[in-house]
C-alpha positions in Angstrom: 0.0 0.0 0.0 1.3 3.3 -1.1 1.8 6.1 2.0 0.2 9.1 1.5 2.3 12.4 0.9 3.5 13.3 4.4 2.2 16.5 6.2 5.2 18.8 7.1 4.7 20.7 9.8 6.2 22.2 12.8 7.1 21.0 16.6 5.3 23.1 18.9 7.5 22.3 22.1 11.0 23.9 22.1 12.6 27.3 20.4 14.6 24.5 18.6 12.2 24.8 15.9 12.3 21.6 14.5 10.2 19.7 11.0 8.1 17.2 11.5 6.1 15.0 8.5 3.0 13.5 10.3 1.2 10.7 8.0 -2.4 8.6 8.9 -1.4 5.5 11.0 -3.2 2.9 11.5 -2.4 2.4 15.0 -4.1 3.7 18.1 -3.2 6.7 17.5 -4.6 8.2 14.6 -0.8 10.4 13.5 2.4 8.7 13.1 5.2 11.7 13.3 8.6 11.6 12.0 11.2 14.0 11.2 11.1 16.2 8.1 15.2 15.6 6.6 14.3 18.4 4.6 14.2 20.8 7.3 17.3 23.2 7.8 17.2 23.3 11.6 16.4 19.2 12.4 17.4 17.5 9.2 15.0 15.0 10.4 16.3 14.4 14.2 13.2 14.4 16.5 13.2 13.8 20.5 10.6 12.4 22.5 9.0 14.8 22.7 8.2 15.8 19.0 8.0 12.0 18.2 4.7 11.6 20.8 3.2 14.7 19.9 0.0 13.1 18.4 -0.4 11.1 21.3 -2.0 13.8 23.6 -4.2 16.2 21.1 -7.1 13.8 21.6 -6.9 13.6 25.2 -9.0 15.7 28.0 -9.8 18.3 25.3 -12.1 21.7 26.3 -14.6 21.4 23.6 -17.4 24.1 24.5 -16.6 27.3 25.9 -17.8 27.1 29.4 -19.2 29.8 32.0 -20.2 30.3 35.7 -20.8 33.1 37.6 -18.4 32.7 40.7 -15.4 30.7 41.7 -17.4 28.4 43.5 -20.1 27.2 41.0 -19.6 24.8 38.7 -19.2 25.3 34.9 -22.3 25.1 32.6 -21.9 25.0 28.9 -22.6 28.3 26.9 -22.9 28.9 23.2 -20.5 31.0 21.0 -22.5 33.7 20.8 -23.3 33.7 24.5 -19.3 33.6 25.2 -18.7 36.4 22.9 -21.6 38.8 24.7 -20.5 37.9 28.2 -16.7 38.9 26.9 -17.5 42.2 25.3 -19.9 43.7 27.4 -17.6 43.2 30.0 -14.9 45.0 28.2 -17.3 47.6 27.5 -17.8 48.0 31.4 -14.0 48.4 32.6 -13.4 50.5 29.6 -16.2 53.0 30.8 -15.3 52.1 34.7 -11.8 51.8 34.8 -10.5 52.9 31.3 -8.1 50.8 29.2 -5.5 50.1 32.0 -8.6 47.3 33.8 -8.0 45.2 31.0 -4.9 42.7 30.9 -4.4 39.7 28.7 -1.6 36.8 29.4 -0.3 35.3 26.3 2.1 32.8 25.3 4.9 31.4 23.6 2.4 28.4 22.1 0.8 30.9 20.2 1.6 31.5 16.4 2.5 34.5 15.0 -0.9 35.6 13.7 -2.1 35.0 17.3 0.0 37.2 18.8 -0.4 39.3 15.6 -4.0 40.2 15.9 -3.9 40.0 20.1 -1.9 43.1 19.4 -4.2 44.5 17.2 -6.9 44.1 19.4 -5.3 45.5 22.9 -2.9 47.5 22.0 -4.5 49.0 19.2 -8.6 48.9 19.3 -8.9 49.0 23.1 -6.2 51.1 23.3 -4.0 49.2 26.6 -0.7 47.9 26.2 -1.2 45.6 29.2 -0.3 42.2 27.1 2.7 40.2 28.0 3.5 36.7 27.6 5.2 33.8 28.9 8.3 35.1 26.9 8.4 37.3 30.0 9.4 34.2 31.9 11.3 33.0 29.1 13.5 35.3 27.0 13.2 38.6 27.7 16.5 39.2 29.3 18.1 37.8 26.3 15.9 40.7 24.3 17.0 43.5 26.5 20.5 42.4 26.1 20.5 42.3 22.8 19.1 45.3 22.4 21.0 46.9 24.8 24.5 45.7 23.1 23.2 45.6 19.6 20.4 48.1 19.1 17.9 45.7 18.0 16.5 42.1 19.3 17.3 38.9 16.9 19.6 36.2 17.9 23.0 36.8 15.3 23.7 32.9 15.1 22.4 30.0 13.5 23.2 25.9 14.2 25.2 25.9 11.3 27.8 27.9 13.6 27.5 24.7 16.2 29.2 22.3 13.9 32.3 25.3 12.5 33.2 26.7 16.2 36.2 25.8 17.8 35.1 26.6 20.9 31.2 26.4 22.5 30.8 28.2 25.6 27.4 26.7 27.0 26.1 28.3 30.2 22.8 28.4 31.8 21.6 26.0 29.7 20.9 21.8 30.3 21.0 22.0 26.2 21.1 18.3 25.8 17.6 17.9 27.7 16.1 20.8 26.6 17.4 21.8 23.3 18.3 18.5 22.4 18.2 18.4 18.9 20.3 21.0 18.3 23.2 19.5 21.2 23.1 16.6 19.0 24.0 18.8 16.1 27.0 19.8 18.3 27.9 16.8 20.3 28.4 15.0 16.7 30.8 17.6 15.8 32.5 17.8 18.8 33.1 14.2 18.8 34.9 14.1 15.4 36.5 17.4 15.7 39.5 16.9 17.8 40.6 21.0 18.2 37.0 21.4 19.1 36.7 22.3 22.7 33.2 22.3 25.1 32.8 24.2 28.1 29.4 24.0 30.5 29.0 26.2 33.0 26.1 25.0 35.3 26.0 24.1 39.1 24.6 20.7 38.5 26.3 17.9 36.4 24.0 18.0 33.9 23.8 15.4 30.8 25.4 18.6 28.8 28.0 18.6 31.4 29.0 15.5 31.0 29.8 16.0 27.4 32.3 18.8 28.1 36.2 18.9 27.9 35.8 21.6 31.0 33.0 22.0 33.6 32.8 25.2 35.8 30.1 24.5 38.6 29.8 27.9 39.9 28.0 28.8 42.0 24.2 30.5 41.7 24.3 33.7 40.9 27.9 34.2 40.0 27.9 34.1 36.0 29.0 37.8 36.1 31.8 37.3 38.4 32.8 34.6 35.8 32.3 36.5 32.7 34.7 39.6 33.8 37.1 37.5 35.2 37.5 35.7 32.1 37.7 39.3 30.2 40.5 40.2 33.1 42.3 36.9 31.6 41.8 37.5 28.2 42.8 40.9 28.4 45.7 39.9 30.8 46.8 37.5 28.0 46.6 40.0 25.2 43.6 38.3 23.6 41.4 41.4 23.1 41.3 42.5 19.4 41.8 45.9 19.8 41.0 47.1 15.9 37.6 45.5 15.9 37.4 47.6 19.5 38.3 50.9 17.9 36.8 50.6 14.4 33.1 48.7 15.4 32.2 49.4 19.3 32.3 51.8 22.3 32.0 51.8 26.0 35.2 49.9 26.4 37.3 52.4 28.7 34.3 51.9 31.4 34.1 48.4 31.0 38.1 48.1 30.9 37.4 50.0 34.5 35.4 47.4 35.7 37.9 44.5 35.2 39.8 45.7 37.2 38.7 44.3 40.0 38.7 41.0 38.6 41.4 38.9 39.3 41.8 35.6 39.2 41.3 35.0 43.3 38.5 37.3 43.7 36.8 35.5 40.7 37.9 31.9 42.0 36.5 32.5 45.6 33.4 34.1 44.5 32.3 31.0 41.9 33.5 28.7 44.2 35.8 27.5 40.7 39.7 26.5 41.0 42.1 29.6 39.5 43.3 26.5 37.4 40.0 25.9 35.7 39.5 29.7 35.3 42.7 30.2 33.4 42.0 27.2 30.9 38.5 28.8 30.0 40.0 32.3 29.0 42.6 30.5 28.0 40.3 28.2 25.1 38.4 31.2 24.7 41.7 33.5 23.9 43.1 31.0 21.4 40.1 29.9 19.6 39.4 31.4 15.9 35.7 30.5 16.4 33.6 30.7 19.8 30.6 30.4 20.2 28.5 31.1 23.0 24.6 29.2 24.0 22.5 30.4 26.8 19.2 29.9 28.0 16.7 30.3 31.3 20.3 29.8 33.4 21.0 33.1 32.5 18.0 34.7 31.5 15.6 34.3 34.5 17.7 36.3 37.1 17.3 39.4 39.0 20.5 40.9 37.0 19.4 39.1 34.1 20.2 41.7 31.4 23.4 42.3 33.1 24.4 38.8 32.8 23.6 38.3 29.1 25.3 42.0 28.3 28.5 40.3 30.1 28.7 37.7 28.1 28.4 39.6 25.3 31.3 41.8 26.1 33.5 38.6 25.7 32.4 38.5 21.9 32.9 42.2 21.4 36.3 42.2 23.5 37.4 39.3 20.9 36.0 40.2 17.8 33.5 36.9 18.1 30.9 37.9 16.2 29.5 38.1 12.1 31.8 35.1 11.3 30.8 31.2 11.2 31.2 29.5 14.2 31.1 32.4 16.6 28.2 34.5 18.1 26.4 35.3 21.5 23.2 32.9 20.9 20.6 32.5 22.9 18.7 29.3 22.6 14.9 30.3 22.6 12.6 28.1 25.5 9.1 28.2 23.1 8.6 26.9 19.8 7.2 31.0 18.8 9.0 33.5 21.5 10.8 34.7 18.5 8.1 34.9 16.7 6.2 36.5 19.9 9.3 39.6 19.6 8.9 39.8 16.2 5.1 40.5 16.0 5.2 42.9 19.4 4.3 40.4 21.7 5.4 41.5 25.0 4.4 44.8 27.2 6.9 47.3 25.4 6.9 46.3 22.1 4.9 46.9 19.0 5.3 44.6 15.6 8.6 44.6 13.8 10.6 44.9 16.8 9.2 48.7 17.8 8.4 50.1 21.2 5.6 51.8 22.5 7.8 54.4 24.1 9.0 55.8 20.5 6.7 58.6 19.4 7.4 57.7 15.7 6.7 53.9 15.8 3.7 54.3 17.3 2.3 56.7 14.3 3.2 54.1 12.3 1.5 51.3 13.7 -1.7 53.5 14.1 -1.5 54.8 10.4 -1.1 51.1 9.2 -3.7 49.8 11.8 -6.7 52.6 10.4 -6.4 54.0 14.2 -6.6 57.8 15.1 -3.5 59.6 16.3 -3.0 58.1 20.0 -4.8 55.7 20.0 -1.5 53.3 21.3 -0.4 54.2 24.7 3.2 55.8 25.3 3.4 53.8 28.6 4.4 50.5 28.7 1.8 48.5 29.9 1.5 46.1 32.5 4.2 42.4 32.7 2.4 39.5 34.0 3.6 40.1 37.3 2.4 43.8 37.3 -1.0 42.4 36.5 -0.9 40.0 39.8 -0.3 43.1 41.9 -3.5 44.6 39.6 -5.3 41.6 40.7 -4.1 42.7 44.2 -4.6 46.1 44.1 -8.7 45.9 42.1 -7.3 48.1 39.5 -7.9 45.0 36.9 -11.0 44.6 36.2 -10.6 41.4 33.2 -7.7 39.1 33.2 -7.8 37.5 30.0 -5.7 34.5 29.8 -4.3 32.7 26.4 -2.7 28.9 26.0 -0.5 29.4 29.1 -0.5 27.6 32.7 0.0 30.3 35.0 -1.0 29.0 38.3 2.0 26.5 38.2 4.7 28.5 36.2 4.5 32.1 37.4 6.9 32.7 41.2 5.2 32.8 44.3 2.1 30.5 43.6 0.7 31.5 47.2 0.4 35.3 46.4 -0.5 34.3 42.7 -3.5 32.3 43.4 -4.7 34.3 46.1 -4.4 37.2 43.3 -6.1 35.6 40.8 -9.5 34.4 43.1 -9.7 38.1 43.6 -10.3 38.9 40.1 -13.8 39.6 38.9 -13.7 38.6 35.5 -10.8 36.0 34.3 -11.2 34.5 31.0 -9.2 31.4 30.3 -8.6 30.4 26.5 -7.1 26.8 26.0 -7.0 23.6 24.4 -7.3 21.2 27.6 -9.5 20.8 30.4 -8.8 20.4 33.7 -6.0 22.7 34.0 -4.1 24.2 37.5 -6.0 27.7 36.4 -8.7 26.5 35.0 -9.7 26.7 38.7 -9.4 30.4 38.7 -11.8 31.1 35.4 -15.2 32.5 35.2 -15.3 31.9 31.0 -13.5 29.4 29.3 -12.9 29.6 25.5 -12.0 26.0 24.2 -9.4 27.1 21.6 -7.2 24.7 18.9 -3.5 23.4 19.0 -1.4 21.8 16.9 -2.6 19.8 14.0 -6.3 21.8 14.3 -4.9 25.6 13.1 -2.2 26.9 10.6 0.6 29.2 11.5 3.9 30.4 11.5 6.7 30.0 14.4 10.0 31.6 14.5 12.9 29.4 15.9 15.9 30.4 17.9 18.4 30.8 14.6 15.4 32.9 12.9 14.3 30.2 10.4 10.3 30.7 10.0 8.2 27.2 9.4 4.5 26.9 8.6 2.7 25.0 11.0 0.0 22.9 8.8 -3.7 22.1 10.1 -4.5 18.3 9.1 -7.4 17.9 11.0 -10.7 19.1 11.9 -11.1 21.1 15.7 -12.3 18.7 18.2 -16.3 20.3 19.3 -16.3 24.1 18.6 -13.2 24.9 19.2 -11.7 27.8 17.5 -7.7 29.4 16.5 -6.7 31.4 19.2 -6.6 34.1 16.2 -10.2 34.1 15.2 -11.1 34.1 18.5 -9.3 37.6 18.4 -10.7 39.0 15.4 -14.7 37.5 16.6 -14.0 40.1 19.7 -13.1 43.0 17.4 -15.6 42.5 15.2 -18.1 42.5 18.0 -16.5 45.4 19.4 -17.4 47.3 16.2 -13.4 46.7 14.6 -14.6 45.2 11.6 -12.4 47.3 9.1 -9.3 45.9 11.4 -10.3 42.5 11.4 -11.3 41.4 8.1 -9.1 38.5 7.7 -10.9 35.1 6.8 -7.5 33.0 7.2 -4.3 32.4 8.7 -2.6 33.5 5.8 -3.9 36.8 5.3 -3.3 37.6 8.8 0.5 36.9 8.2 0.1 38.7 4.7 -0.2 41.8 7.2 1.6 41.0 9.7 4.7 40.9 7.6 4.6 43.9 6.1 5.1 45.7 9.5 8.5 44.1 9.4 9.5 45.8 5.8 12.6 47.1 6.5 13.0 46.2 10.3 15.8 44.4 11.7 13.5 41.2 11.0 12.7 41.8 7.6 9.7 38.8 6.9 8.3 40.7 4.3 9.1 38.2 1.8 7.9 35.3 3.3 3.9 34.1 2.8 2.5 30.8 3.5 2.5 30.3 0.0 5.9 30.5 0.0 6.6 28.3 2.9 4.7 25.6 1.7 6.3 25.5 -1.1 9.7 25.7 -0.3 9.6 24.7 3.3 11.2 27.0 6.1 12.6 30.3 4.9 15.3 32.5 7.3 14.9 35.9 8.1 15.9 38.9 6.9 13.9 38.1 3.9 12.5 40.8 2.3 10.3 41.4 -0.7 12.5 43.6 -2.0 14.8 40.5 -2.7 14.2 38.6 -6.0 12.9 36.1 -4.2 10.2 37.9 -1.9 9.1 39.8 -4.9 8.0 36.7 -6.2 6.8 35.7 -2.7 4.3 38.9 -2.6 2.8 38.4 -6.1 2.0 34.7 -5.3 0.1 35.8 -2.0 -2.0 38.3 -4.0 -0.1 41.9 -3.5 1.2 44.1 -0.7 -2.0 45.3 1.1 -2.3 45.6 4.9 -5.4 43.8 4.3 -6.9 47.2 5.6 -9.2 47.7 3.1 -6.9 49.3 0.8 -8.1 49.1 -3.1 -5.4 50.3 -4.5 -2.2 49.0 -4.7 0.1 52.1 -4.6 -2.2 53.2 -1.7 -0.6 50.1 0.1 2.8 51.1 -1.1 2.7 54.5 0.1 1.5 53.7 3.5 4.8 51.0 3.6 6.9 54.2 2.6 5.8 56.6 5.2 6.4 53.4 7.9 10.1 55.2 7.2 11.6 52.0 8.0 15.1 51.8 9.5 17.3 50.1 7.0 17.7 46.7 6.9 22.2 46.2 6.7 22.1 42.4 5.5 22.7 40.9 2.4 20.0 38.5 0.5 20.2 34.8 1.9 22.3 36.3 5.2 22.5 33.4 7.6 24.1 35.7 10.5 23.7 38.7 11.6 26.1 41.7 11.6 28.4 40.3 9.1 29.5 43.6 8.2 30.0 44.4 11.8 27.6 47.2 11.5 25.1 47.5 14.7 21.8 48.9 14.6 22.6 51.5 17.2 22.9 55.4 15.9 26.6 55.5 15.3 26.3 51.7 14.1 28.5 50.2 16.6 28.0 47.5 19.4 28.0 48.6 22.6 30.3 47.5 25.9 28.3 46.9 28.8 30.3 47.8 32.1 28.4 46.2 34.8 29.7 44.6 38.2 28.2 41.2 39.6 25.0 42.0 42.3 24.7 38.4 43.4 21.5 36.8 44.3 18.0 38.8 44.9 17.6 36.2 47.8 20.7 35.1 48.8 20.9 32.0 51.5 21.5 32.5 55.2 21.6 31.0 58.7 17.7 30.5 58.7 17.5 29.5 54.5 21.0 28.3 54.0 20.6 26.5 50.9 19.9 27.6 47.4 17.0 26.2 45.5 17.9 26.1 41.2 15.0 24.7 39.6 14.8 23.5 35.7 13.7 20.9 33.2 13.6 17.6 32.2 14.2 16.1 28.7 10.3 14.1 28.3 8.3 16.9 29.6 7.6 20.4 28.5 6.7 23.3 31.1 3.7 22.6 33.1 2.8 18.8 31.4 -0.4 20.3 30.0 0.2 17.8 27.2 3.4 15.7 28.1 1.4 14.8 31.0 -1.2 12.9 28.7 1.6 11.3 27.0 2.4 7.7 28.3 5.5 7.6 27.1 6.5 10.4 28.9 4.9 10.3 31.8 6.8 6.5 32.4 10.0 8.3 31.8 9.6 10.9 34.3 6.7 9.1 36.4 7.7 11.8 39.4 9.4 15.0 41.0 12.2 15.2 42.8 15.0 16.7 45.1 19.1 16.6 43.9 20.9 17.1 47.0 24.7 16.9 47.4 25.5 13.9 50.0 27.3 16.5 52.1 24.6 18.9 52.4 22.6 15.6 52.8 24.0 14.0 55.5 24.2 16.5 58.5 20.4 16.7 57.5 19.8 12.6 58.1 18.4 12.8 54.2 19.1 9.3 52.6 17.9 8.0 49.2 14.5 8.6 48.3 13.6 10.2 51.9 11.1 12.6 51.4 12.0 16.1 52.4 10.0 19.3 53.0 11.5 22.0 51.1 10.7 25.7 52.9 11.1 28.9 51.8 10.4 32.6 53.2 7.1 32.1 50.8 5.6 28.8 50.4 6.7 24.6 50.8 7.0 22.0 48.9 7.7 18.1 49.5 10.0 16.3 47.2 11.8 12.0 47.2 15.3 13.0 48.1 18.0 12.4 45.2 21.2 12.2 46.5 24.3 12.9 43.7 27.3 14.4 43.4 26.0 16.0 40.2 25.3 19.0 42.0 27.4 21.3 43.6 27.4 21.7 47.6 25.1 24.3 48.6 22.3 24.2 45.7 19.6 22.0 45.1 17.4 21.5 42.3 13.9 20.1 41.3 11.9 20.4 38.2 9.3 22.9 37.5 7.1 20.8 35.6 4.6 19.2 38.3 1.3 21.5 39.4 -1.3 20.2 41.4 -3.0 18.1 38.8 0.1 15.8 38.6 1.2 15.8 42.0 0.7 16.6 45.4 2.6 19.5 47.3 5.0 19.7 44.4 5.3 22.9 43.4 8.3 24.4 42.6 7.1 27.9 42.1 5.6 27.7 45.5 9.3 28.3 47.0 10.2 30.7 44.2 10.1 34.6 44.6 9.3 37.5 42.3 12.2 39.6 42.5 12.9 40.3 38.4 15.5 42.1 36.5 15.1 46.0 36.3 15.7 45.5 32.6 14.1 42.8 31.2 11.4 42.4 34.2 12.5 38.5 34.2 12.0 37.1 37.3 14.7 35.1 38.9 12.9 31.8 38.9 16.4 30.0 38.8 17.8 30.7 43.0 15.3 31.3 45.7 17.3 30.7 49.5 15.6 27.2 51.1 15.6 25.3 54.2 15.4 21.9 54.1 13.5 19.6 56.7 13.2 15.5 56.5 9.4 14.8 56.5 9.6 11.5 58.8 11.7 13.7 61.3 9.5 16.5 61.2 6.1 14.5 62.0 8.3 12.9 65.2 8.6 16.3 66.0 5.2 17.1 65.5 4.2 13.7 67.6 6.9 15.1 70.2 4.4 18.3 70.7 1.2 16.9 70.6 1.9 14.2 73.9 3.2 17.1 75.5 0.6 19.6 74.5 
C-alpha cells in the first residue's frame, strides 16, 4: 500500500524549531510523526517529545466554551455567541469604569505568530492598553534587552550551522542536551569528530550537557557575572582582546576596561566557588580559539540581573571580535517553539510589531496609520508584565484578566500570592485547548481554543528560520484558533475594518509587512511561500528577487486594511520610514559587516559589576534552591502529562541534593524532604548525587497540582525580576530543608506534651 504524501509541519515544544512530516497511521493513534530531513534546523532528528506529539491532542480536550458566575459554582456550557456577549460587554464596562489600564491579557509562547499578531491588534491597538505580555516574559526577555542593549535591536546573530564550525562552545545556563536536544546533537556529533573542538558547561549541576564537556565550571548560583569579567580580566591579561575591531566597530570599552579591574583571578575563583586552574583554561580556550561560540538559556536569563548577565557575556564577543563570522556569536537558545516569533510580532508589554516600542513617538504613528487607528490611540506607557497584572489583581485596578494557551497558576513565582491574586479577580477569562488545568480553577469563562494539527501558523525558531505550522485535521467540538477568537471580539466590538481576515494566511500577509525594513525583515515570506519551499530564514525581504515573487504569489502588498489600490498600500509602507535593513540576501548571521543597529552603528560594551543573588541563603534559608527541566516533559505537562510515554520516563518530581549537604540533614535515598522557603513549601523524594554542587539543590518545575501533590516548585520561588528585562529570577530562591519522617516525630513530640 502506497503512503500518502507526508504532512510537514512544525514541533510546537521547544525554540529548537524543528520539522516534522505527520502521515495517517493505523495504529491507536490516529498520526504517526517523524522527522522532516528536509528541514534546515532538524534534518529529520526528532526527540521524545516531538516523536509523541499526536499522542495527547485527543486527550481531555475543552470542547465548549464554558461559563459560571463565581469561583465556587460549577461550569455550565454556553454557546459561542453567549461567550462572545458575556466577553464584550464586559470589556465595555471596565473601559467606561476603569479605562483601558482594567484590561490585561496573558499570552504565550504556544501561540503562532498571527495569534499574537491580531492579540496586538486588538489590545494594543482597538482598546487602546498595552497591558499584554506573555510567557516570553518568563522565558526570553532578558536575552531581548541584552541584545538590544549591546546591539540596538532584538534577533539572535547565530544560527546551528555555527554549532558544527566553532572551535570553541561556551554553554552556560543552559541543560541544552535535555532541553534543546536536537540541536546538542547537532553539536555533540561535531565535537566528537573534531578533535581541536573544545566544550565548556557552566552549570551548578552535572547536567547530561555537562558530561559532554572537555571543561565544567560549577559555579555557584548567581555568580555568571563574576565569571564572565574575570574571564575578560584573563583575556585581556593574556593580550587576547582585538583591539581594531574595539576601535573601528564598538564603544563603551574604557568603562568596562574599569570594571575588570577588580577582577582577578582569586577574587573570581573565591566568589564561583571554581579553581584559578580551571579559570585560566576557560580564557585560556576562549583567547586562542578562531571561532567561539557562546549558548545560553533560562540559566541566564531568569535572574534578577538578568540583562546584566547576558550583556556580560556579550562583552567577551565584542572584547574578541567573536561575532558576524561562522562558528562564533552570542546565541541564545529560545525556550518556546514561537517566543521569537512573539518579539517579532510585538508580543510583549513594550513592544509593538517589527521589533518597535511603545515608548517611541514615531513607531507608534506608524502602527496607528497602518492599523486605520486615530493619532493616540497606542499608549506611550508600557503597559502592565504578568507580574504587574498580579499586583493589579491585588490592588482591584484590573478589572478582566484574559488569559491565552498558558499555565500560570503552576509557572508564574510565588504560587501563594498568585493564586490568592487571581481568586480576587472579577472577571478571568481562560482560552485553551485542555480541560482540567491548574488555572482552570481560577476562570469565570473558558474559550476552548485549537493546537497543533487543528490551526495553521507560523513560528519563528531560535536561529530565525520561520516554518509553517499545517492544520490536518478538523477542531475537536467548537473549538476555534486562538486568532479568530481575536478577530470575533473585534468585530463584535465594532473593529470590523481591522479584522477582516478570513484566514491564517492573510493575517501573516499583514503582519509581515510591519516588518518591511525592520531588523527582522519577513516581508518576503507568505504561507505560499513556505509551503512550497519549506522554512525560509529571516531577513527576507520582498525587495529581494525572491520575496518579490513571494508577494505576487500571496495576492499583492496590502495591509489587508481595506486598501483598493495597490500604490495606496505602497505609500502607506513608505511613510512606515523604515530603519534600514544592513544584510545581504540569503544572510544566515547577523552583523556580518560588523555594522550595529545603534545610531553610530556600533555594538556597545556593557560595564556592569556582579549584584549576586535577589535572595541570597543564610543562617535561617541556607541552601539555594535552582530549579529547571527535564528532557520528556515540556513546562507545566499540559500535554506531556497525557503522553504515556513520557509520563513513564519521568513518572515523578524530585529533590538533587549533594551527599554532604545531605547528610548532616539525616536525608538518605528517596527520603522525602519538605523543602521551605520565606514564601511557600514543597515536598520532594530526596536524590542524593554528586552531580550537583554543595550548597544548591534543584527540582523540576514541571509538576502543578493536577500531577502531584505538594510539588510545586514555584511555591518556593520569589518574584524579584530584572530592572531590565522584568524576568524574574525563577532560577535561585534561598531554602531550608527539613526530613518529612523527622518532622512528623517532631510534631508527635508536641502533641503528647501539648
Amino acid at each position: 500500500m502506497k503512503e500518502e504524501s507526508p504532512i510537514k509541519t512544525l514541533c510546537p515544544y521547544c525554540g529548537v524549531g524543528c520539522g516534522l512530516e505527520v502521515v495517517p497511521s493505523q495504529g491507536k493513534v490516529p498520526w504517526q510523526v517523524r522527522g522532516d530531513r528536509a528541514h534546515p534546523s532538524s534534518q529529520g532528528m526528532v526527540c521524545v517529545k516531538g516523536a509523541t506529539v499526536a499522542e495527547s491532542i485527543g486527550k481531555d480536550r475543552l470542547l465548549y466554551p464554558m461559563w459560571r458566575e463565581s469561583l465556587d459554582q460549577d461550569f455550565r456550557r454556553i454557546s459561542w455567541d453567549e461567550a462572545l456577549e458575556k466577553l464584550c460587554d464586559r470589556i465595555c464596562t471596565v473601559l467606561a469604569a476603569q479605562g483601558p489600564d482594567g484590561i490585561c491579557m496573558y499570552g504565550s509562547g504556544q501561540f503562532v505568530t498571527e495569534d499574537y499578531y491580531t492579540a496586538q491588534k486588538l489590545i494594543k491597538g482597538c482598546l487602546g492598553t498595552n497591558n499584554f505580555d506573555a510567557n516570553s516574559r518568563l522565558c526570553m526577555s532578558s536575552a531581548v534587552s541584552g541584545y538590544v542593549q549591546s546591539f540596538g535591536a532584538d534577533g539572535p546573530p547565530c544560527c546551528y550551522d555555527d554549532l558544527e564550525q566553532t572551535d570553541c562552545a561556551f554553554i552556560v545556563g543552559s541543560n541544552m542536551a535535555e532541553c534543546h536536544p536536537i540541536a546538542f546533537n547537532r553539536l555533540r556529533k561535531y565535537h566528537k569528530k573534531t578533535p581541536h573542538a573544545r566544550l565548556i558547561v557552566v552549570d551548578p549541576r552535572r547536567t547530561q550537557t555537562a558530561e559532554a564537556a572537555d571543561l565544567h565550571l560549577p559555579i555557584r548560583p548567581g555568580t555568571d557575572i563574576d565569571l564572565f569579567n574575570g574571564i575578560a580580566y584573563l583575556l585581556m591579561r593574556d593580550g587576547f582582546e582585538q583591539s581594531e575591531f574595539i576601535q573601528q566597530h564598538t564603544s563603551g570599552f574604557a568603562d568596562y576596561a574599569e570594571v575588570l579591574r577588580h577582577y582577578a583571578p582569586e577574587i573570581v575563583s573565591d566568589r564561583c566557588g571554581i579553581s584559578i586552574a580551571d579559570l585560566e583554561t576557560a580564557a585560556r580556550w576562549w583567547g586562542e580559539s578562531g571561532r567561539v561560540l557562546s549558548l545560553w538559556s533560562m540559566g541566564l536569563n531568569q535572574s534578577s540581573e538578568g540583562t546584566a548577565k547576558v550583556r556580560s557575556l556579550i562583552n567577551l564577543h565584542l572584547l574578541t571580535g567573536q561575532i558576524g563570522k561562522p562558528g562564533a556569536g552570542p546565541f541564545s537558545l529560545t525556550g518556546q517553539p514561537n517566543a521569537m516569533g512573539g518579539r517579532e510580532a510585538g508580543g510583549l508589554s513594550h513592544l509593538l510589531p517589527g521589533y518597535r516600542f511603545v515608548a517611541n513617538p514615531q513607531h507608534r504613528a506608524e502602527v496607528e496609520q497602518a492599523w486605520g487607528l486615530p493619532p493616540g490611540r497606542i499608549s506611550p506607557n508600557p503597559g502592565r508584565t504578568v507580574w504587574d497584572m498580579i499586583r493589579g489583581l491585588e490592588a482591584g485596578e484590573v478589572g478582566l484578566f484574559w488569559i491565552a494557551a498558558t499555565n500560570p497558576a503552576v509557572s508564574l513565582p510565588d504560587l501563594v500570592r498568585v493564586k490568592a491574586a487571581m481568586r480576587r479577580s472579577p472577571f478571568t477569562i481562560y482560552q485553551e485547548a485542555y480541560f482540567p488545568t491548574e488555572t482552570a480553577e481560577f476562570a469565570h469563562l473558558l474559550l476552548p481554543a485549537t493546537q497543533w494539527s487543528e490551526k495553521s501558523g507560523t513560528m519563528t525558531n531560535s536561529e530565525r528560520y520561520v516554518t509553517l505550522a499545517r492544520s490536518f485535521q478538523p477542531p475537536p467540538g467548537e473549538a476555534k484558533a486562538d486568532w479568530e477568537i481575536f478577530c470575533e471580539v473585534g468585530r463584535h466590538l465594532g473593529f470590523e475594518q481591522q479584522f477582516p481576515f478570513q484566514t491564517s494566511a492573510e493575517v501573516h500577509a499583514e503582519f509581515v509587512q510591519f516588518t518591511h525594513g525592520r531588523p527582522c525583515d519577513m516581508s518576503g515570506i507568505s504561507h505560499d511561500r513556505l509551503q512550497q519551499e519549506g522554512a525560509l530564514q529571516w531577513p527576507e525581504s520582498r525587495d529581494q528577487e525572491s520575496g518579490i515573487r513571494g508577494q505576487e504569489e500571496s495576492g499583492g502588498w496590502g495591509l489587508g486594511l481595506g486598501v483598493e489600490v495597490q500604490e495606496e498600500a505602497l505609500q502607506m509602507d513608505r511613510d512606515l520610514s523604515p530603519a534600514p535593513c544592513n544584510l545581504p540576501p540569503g544572510a544566515k548571521r547577523l552583523y556580518t559587516d560588523l555594522q550595529f543597529h545603534t545610531p553610530d552603528g556600533r555594538a556597545r560594551f556593557g560595564a556592569v559589576h556582579s549584584r549576586g543573588l535577589a535572595e541570597p541563603p543564610d543562617p535561617d534559608f541556607p541552601l539555594v534552591l535552582t530549579t529547571g527541566r527535564l528532557y520528556g516533559h515540556w513546562h507545566t505537562q499540559t500535554r506531556t502529562g497525557r503522553t504515556e510515554k513520557i509520563t513513564q520516563m519521568h513518572p515523578n518530581p524530585f529533590l538533587e541534593i549533594h551527599p554532604r549537604d545531605a547528610e548532616p540533614l539525616g536525608i538518605g535515598e528517596g527520603d522525602l524532604v519538605e523543602v521551605r522557603s520565606r514564601r511557600g513549601w514543597a515536598r520532594f523524594p530526596a536524590k542524593v548525587t554528586k552531580a550537583i554542587a554543595p550548597g544548591t539543590v534543584f527540582v523540576p518545575m514541571h509538576w502543578g497540582t493536577l500531577w502531584a501533590d505538594n510539588a510545586e516548585a514555584n511555591a518556593l520561588t520569589h518574584p524579584e525580576s530584572c530592572p531590565d528585562s522584568k524576568q524574574p529570577e525563577l532560577k535561585a530562591c534561598a531554602v531550608q530543608l527539613v526530613p518529612v519522617q523527622a518532622e512528623i516525630a517532631v510534631r508527635e513530640e508536641l502533641g503528647v506534651m501539648g
